[in-house]
N, C-alpha and C positions, 0 to 999 in steps of 0.2 A: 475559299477561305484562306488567309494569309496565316502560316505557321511561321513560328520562329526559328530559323536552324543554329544550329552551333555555328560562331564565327560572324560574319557577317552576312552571308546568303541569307537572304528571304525565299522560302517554299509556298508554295499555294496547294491545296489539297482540293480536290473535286466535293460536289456535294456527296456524291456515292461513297466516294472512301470514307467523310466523314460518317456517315451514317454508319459502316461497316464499325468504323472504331468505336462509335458511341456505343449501338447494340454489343460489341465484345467486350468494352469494360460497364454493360450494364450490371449493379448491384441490387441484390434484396436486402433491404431493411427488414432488421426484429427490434423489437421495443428493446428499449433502454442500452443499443449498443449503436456505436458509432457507424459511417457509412462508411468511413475509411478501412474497416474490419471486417466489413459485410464478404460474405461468400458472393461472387459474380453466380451472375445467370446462367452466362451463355460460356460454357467448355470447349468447343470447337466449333470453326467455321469455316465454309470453303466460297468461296466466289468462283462462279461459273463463267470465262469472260469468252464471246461470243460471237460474229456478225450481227448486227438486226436484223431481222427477217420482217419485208414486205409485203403485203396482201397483194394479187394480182391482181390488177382492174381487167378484167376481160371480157367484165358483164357491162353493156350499156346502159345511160342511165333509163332509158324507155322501158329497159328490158326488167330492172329494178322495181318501178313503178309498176308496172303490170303485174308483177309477180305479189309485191304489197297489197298493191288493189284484191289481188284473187286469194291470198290468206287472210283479209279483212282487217288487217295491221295499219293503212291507211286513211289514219284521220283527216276529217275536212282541217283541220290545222295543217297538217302535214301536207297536204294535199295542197294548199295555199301558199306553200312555205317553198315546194317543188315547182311552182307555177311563177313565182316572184322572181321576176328577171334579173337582180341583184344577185340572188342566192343560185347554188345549182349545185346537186350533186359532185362529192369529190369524183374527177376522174383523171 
């Protein structure tokens, strides 16, 4: 999202920060007073900023399916959908 800074720099803001901003200056409305006087929501807020953490693929995908198959969680959908040469287990 393009912000406008002081001066002539143009800023861009991530989706996340926008969001952060939006929920901090969220307001509650009450009848018959303005939004501009409304007490905000949210008081304080902290962002946790982090690595992404990945799932390990260690399992194969055969080993996947057998295991679907023997807790009964493999539908004939499903099961068609594992078989279609196009499609295949993320690995």
């Amino acid at each position: 999202m393009k912000v406008q800074a002081s001066g002539r720099r143009s800023l861009f803001r991530t989706r996340m920060a926008e969001g952060v901003r939006l929920f901090a200056r969220l307001r509650q409305l009450f009848p018959n007073n303005s939004w501009q006087t409304s007490p905000t929501l949210v008081a304080d807020y902290r962002l946790q900023i982090r690595p992404r953490i990945y799932p390990k693929r260690y399992i194969t995908p055969e080993a996947v399916i057998k295991q679907l198959e023997a807790d009964k969680l493999l539908t004939p959908i499903r099961k068609s959908c594992c078989s279609y040469t196009k499609f295949a287990i993320a690995w």
